[in-house]
C-alpha positions, 0 to 999 in steps of 0.5 A: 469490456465493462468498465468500473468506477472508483476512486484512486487516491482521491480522483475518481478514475474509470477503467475499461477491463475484463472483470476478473482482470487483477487490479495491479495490471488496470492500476499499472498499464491502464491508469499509469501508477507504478507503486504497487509492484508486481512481484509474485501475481498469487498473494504471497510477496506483497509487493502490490499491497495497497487498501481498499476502503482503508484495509490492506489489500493485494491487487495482485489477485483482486478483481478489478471488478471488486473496487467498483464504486469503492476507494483505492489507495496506492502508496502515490496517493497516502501523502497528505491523507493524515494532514489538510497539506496534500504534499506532507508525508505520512508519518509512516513515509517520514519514519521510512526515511528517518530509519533508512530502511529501503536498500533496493527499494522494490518492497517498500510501497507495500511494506509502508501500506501495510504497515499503515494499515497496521497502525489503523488497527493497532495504534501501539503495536507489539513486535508480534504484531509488526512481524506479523506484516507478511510482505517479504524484503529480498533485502532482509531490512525487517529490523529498521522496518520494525523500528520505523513503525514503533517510531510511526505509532510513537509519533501517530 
C-alpha cells in the first residue's frame, strides 16, 4: 500500500492505506483520533466534519490520498490554533460550553468545525448563514448552536 503524508493538527503523520481509502477510517483506525464521527459514510450528517487547509471538509468521502502533503484539522487539534497557549479553547469551543449545547454530544465535533469554518468566511453571520451549516443534531439543539456562534463571532 502507498503511504501519504500530512499534517494532522500540527504534527506531521504518515499513514500506510489504499488510496481511495475515506480519510475518517486512516484518521480513526490507522492514526487513533476518534472526533470525527462516523455517522452516515455519504456526505449527508457531517458528523466527521473536519478542514483541509482551513475549509470544511467531510472525511467520510474524502480520499486519503487527497490530503497528502496538505493540513488536516480535526476538532482534537482546533485548541490553541487562535492563541500562542496550545491548551485555550477556541472561541467557538468556549461558546459551546457557555450555551450548553451538546445534549448527546455525538454531533458536536463537526457542528464547532463547521461552525468555525463559518466564522473564517463570514465574520458577522446572519441566521441564513448559520442555518445554512448542514450538519444534522439528532438531538435538535440547532437554537443554542446559533446563539453560541452569533456569541463566537461576537467575541472573534
Amino acid at each position: 500500500m502507498p503511504n501519504y503524508t500530512f499534517q494532522l493538527n500540527g504534527e506531521t503523520v504518515t499513514v500506510d492505506a489504499p488510496a481511495d481509502l475515506p480519510l475518517l477510517w486512516a484518521l480513526r483506525d490507522k492514526l487513533g483520533v476518534t472526533g470525527p464521527k462516523y455517522g452516515c459514510g455519504i456526505d449527508v450528517c457531517k458528523a466527521c466534519t473536519s478542514h483541509l487547509d482551513g475549509a470544511a471538509i467531510n472525511p467520510c468521502v474524502t480520499p486519503t490520498a487527497d490530503v497528502a502533503g496538505r493540513e488536516v484539522t480535526t476538532i482534537e487539534g482546533l485548541a490553541g490554533t487562535w492563541s500562542d497557549d496550545p491548551d485555550e479553547l477556541h472561541p467557538v469551543q468556549e461558546a459551546w460550553l457557555e450555551q450548553d449545547v451538546a445534549q448527546c454530544g455525538y454531533c458536536q465535533p463537526g457542528q464547532i468545525m463547521a461552525a468555525v469554518a463559518l466564522l473564517r468566511r463570514t465574520s458577522n453571520p446572519t441566521d441564513a448563514d448559520i442555518d445554512a451549516i448542514e450538519n444534522v443534531c439528532r438531538c435538535g439543539s440547532y437554537v443554542r448552536i446559533r446563539e453560541a456562534i452569533k456569541a463566537a463571532a461576537a467575541r472573534m
